[in-house]
N, C-alpha and C positions, 0 to 999 in steps of 0.2 A: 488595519487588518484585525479580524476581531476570530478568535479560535474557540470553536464549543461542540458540544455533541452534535452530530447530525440530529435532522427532523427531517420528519416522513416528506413536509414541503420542502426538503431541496432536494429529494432524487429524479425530478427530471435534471436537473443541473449537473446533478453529483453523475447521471448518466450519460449526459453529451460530454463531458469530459473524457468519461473514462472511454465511450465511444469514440472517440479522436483517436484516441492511440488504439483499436481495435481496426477504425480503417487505415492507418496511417503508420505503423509505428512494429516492429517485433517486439517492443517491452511487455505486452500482454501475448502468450498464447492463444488467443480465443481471436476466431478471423471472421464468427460475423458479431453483429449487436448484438446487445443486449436488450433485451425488451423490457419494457416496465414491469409486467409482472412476474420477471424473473428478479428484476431489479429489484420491488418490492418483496419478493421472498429471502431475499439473500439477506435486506436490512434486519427482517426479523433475528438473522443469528445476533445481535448485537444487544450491546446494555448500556446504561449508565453507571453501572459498577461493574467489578469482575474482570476478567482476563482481556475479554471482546469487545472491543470501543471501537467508536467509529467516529473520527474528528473532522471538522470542516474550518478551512478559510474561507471569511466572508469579508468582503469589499465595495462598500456601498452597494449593497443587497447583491451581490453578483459574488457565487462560490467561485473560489479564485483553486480551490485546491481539499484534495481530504486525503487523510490517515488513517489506518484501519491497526489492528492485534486481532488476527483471527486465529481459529487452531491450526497447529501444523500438518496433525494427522490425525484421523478419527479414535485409534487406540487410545483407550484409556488411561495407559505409562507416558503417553505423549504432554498430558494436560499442564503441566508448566511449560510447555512449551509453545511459541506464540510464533505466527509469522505476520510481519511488517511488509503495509504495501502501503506505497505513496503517489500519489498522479496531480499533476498541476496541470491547470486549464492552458491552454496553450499562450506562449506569452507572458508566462507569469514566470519563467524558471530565473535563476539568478538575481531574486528580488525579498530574499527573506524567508520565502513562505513556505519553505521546503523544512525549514529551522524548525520555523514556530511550530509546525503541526506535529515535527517529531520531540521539541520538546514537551510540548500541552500531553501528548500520547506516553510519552515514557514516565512522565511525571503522575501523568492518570492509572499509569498499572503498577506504579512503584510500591503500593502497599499492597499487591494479588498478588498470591501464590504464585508467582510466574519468577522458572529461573532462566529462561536463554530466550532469546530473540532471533529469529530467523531471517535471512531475507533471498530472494534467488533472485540474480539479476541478471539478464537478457545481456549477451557481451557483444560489441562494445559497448557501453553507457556510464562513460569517465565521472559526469555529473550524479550520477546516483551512485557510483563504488563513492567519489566523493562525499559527498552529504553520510552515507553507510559509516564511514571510516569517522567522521568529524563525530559521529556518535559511538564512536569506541567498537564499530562491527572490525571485524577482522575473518578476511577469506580463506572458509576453510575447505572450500572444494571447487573442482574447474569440473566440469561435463562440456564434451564437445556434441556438437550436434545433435542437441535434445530435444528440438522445436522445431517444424517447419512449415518457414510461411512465408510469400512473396516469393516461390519459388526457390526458396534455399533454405538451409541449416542454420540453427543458433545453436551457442553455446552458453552457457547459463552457470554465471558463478557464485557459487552458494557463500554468505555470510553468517557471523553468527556474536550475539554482543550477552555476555552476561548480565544478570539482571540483580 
C-alpha cells in the first residue's frame, strides 16, 4: 500500500468509494451521489501543504482508501481547527489502511498551525470510534438524532484529538 496526495486522476475512484457509503451506509449524510463536478470542486479546497490535505491508499493502481483535514467551520476563529474524514473502499476495512492514511495525514499537518482535530461520527460505528481513539480522539459530545436517512435518525458523536 502506497499513501500520497491525491491527483486529480483518482477522483473517479476516490468517488465510487465514497459513493458506496452514500447509497449504502448512514456514515455520510448526503443520500444522493456525488457527481464529478461537484466532486472536482470539492478537490480544489485542498493543497499539498497547509492545514487541508487530502491523502490516498493506492494498491496496485486501485484507491483502496483516502483521508482528508478540512475546515471545520467557515469562521475565521475556527482556522486551527480541522475536521477528519476517512472512507475505505469496501473490503478493505481491518487490513491497515485505515492506520496508514491517518498516520501519513496527521504527520502531513504536524508542522500547520493546526491545534484540534475534529471528527463526527455516525453512531453506531465501533470500527471508526476505534481507529478515532487508537489516534488519541476522545468523545466530547453525543447528539441524538441529528441525521435522517433510510428512514430513521442518527446520532452523531462528536471527537476531538489535540494537535
Amino acid at each position: 500500500m502506497n499513501v500520497r496526495p491525491c491527483e486529480e486522476d483518482d477522483l473517479d475512484q476516490l468517488n465510487e468509494i465514497y459513493n458506496f457509503y452514500v447509497r449504502s451506509s448512514p456514515v455520510t449524510f448526503d443520500i444522493e451521489d456525488i457527481t464529478m463536478d461537484s466532486r472536482r470542486e470539492w478537490f480544489t479546497h485542498y493543497a499539498a501543504t497547509g492545514r487541508h490535505r487530502l491523502l490516498v491508499a493506492v494498491e496496485d493502481d486501485v484507491l483502496i482508501g483516502y483521508a482528508s483535514s478540512s475546515p471545520f467551520r467557515p469562521k475565521r476563529a475556527y482556522e486551527t481547527s480541522i475536521e477528519t474524514s476517512i472512507y475505505l473502499r469496501d473490503g478493505c476495512s481491518g487490513r491497515g489502511v485505515g492506520t496508514g492514511l491517518y498516520e501519513a495525514l496527521f504527520d502531513a499537518v504536524a508542522g500547520e498551525d493546526v491545534h484540534r482535530a475534529l471528527a463526527g461520527i455516525t453512531m453506531p460505528n465501533a470500527a471508526s470510534v476505534a481507529l478515532h481513539t487508537k489516534f488519541g480522539f476522545r468523545q466530547v459530545a453525543y447528539f441524538t438524532e441529528q441525521g435522517r436517512k433510510f428512514d430513521r435518525y442518527w446520532d452523531v458523536a462528536w471527537f476531538e484529538k489535540e494537535i
